[in-house]
C-alpha positions as CSV (number, residue, x, y, z in Angstrom):
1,X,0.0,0.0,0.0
2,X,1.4,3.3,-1.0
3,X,1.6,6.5,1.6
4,X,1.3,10.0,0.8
5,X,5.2,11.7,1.1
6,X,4.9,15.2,0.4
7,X,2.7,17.6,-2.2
8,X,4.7,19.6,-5.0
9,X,3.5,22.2,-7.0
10,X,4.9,22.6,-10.4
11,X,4.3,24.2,-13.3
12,X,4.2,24.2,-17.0
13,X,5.5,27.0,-19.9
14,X,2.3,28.7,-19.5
15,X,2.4,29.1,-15.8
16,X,-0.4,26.6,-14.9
17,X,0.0,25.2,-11.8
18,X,0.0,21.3,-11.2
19,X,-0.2,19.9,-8.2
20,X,2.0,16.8,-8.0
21,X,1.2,14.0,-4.8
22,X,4.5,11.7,-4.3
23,X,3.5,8.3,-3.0
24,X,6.2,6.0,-1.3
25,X,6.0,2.1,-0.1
26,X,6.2,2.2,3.9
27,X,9.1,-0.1,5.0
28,X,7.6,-3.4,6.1
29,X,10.2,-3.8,9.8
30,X,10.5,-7.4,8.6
31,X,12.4,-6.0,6.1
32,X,14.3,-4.8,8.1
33,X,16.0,-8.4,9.5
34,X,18.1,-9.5,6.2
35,X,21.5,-8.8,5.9
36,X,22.0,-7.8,2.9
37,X,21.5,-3.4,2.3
38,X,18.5,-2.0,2.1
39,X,17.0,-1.3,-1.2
40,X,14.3,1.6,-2.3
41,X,11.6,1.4,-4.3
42,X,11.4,4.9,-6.1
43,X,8.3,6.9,-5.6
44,X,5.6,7.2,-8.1
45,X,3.9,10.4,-8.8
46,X,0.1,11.3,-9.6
47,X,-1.7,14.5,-9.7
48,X,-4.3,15.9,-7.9
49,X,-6.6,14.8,-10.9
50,X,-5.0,11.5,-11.4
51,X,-3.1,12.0,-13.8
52,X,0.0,9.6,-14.4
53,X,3.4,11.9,-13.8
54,X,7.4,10.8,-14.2
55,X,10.3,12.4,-12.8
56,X,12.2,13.5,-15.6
57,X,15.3,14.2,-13.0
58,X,16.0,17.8,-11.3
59,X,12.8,20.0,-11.1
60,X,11.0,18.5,-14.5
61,X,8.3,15.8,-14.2
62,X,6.3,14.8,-17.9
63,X,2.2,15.3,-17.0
64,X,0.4,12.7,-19.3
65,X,-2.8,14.2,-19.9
66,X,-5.7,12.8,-21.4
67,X,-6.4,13.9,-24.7
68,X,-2.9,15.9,-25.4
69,X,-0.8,13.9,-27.8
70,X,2.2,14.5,-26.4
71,X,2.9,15.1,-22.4
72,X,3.1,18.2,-20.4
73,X,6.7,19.0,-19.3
74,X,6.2,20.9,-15.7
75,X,8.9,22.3,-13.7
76,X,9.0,22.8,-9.5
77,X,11.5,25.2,-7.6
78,X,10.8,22.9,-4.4
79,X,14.1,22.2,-2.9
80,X,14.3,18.1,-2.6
81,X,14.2,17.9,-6.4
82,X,16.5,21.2,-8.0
């Protein structure tokens, strides 16, 4: 079951805003027990809407919006990703 991280609001060329939930897996403490080092699943990334959303790397994530051919490149200023 995913958990709710953090909100970031980001926007596109046009300056509308899209606000961006980050979802992460909580660590099971069973986990926890093996020796070997602990691996992390990356986050995954949805908007408000529901919209599907990839971390391009930086500040950029790709909206995929229904309807629009091609995705909506949106940028953030919020610290944990510039």
């Amino acid at each position: 079951m995913l958990q709710h991280e953090k909100t970031i609001m980001a926007f596109d060329e046009l300056g509308r805003e899209y606000i961006i939930d980050m979802f992460v897996s909580p660590r099971d403490i069973s986990e926890l027990q093996h020796a070997g080092p602990a691996g992390e699943e990356p986050a995954s990334f949805k908007t408000r809407e529901g919209h599907r959303v990839t971390h391009l790397g930086g500040g950029e994530f790709s909206v995929l919006v229904p309807g629009a051919d091609d995705a909506v490149i949106v940028r953030t200023d919020d610290s944990e990703f510039v």
